[in-house]
Residue, then its C-alpha position, 0 to 999 in steps of 0.5 A: x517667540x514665534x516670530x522669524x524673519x522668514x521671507x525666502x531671499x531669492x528674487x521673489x522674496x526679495x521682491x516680496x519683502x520691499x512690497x511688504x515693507x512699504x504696504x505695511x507703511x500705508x497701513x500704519x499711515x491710514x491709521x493716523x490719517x484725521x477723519x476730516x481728511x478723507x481724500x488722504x485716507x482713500x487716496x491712501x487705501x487705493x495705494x494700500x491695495x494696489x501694494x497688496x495685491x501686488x504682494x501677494x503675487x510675490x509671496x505666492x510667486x505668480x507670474x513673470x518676475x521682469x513684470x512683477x518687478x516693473x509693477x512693483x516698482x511703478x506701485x512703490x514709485x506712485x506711493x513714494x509720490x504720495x508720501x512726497x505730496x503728503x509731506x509737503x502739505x505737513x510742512x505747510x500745516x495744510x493737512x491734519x495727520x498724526x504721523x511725524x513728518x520725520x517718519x514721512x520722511x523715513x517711509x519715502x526713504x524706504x521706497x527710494x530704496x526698493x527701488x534702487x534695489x529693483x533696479x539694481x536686479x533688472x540690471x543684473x549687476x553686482x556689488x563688491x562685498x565692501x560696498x555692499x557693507x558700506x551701502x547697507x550700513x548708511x542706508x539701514x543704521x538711519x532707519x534703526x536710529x529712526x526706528x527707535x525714536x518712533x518707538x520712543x514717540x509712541x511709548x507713554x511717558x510713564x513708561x520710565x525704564x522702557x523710555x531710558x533704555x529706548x533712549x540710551x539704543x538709540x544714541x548707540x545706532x545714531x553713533x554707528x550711523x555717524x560711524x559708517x558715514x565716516x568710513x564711507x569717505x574714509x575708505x574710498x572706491x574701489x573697494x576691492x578687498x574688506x579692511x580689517x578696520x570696515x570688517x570689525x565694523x561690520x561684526x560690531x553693527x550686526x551683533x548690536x543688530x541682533x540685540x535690537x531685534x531681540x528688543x523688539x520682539x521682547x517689547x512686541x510680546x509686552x504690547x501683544x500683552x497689553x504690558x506697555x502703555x503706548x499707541x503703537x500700531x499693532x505689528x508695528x515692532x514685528x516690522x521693525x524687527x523683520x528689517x533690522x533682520x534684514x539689515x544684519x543678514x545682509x551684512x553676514x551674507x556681504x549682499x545688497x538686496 
């Protein structure tokens, strides 16, 4: 399999890897965007291009990091906006897209998040190890519980074996989501030193992580093979396996990025 989650983790990268994220949530979203709403679709293609330009500074590490930060920031803030505004008219039945109002939600999600992670580097400041566990399990569980009922969505039914075992991961990561909420109250701040009971949380959620991203790539290589039936975007599983990377990575490394 020739995919890795190849990203440098420096302040480039990870200034890299949130550009990509949400720029390649607006192009999965212009795709299910209706044609009869072509003041959604160019309003979103402004933003696609404006997060790819932005991007491809990042990937090339151009220019100063404090404005390159400040850019990405004020692009992912105008897109977040824009799901927001986006995800009001769903909720009303005034705007005809085929993208689950949940999955609206998730992108928003992931948008807050680059730029608490951007605010986090302008600060300079640092997150103990057991926080840093803590924030990413809450935060990245959601999304690989959301991510496997997305899958679920776009799968055809007649995808039998595939739907059965999409559910059955599914219901795990929910649980584990359920988990790291109870220990984010359970084990209270300050949270100078790793419990023993938070660390074999932490090796459970990052080898059950790494199976996931295995799954994701396997179903990724059947799509690429026209194999399963289903309306995913093209790299749509490579995406949702680069974050569930990210995800285990930073619980190895006890890191916020």
């Amino acid at each position: 399999m020739g995919y890795m989650d190849n990203y440098e983790r420096d302040a480039y990268g990870i200034v890299a890897f949130w550009l990509r994220n949400n720029l390649e949530h607006g192009q999965f979203f212009d795709r299910e965007i209706s044609h009869h709403e072509l003041e959604l679709a160019r309003v979103n293609q402004s933003m696609v291009q404006n997060l790819a330009g932005i991007w491809q500074q990042a990937e090339q590490k151009q220019g100063d990091l404090t404005t390159l930060v400040n850019e990405s920031e004020q692009a992912i803030s105008e897109f977040r906006h824009f799901l927001l505004h986006g995800m009001d008219k769903a909720l009303r039945c005034q705007v005809i897209v085929s993208t689950p109002v949940a999955l609206m939600d998730h992108m928003i999600r992931e948008a807050e998040e680059s730029n608490n992670v951007f605010d986090l580097m302008k600060s300079g400041g640092q997150v103990l190890v057991s926080d840093s566990v803590l924030h990413e399990s809450v935060f990245w569980l959601r999304q690989m519980a959301d991510h496997l009922a997305f899958v679920q969505h776009y799968l055809d039914p007649s995808n039998y074996e595939l739907q059965d075992k999409v559910r059955k991961m599914t219901h795990k990561f929910e649980r584990l989501f359920l988990q790291a909420n109870a220990l984010n109250t359970i084990i209270r701040k300050p949270r100078t030193e790793m419990l023993p009971v938070l660390n074999a949380f932490r090796q459970m959620v990052i080898s059950e992580t790494k199976d996931l991203e295995k799954f994701k790539l396997e179903l990724d290589a059947l799509i690429k093979q026209c194999a399963a039936i289903t309306t995913a975007p093209p790299d749509l599983l490579e995406h949702l396996a680069r974050e569930a990377h990210h995800l285990w990575r930073n619980l190895e490394e006890g890191i916020t990025t």
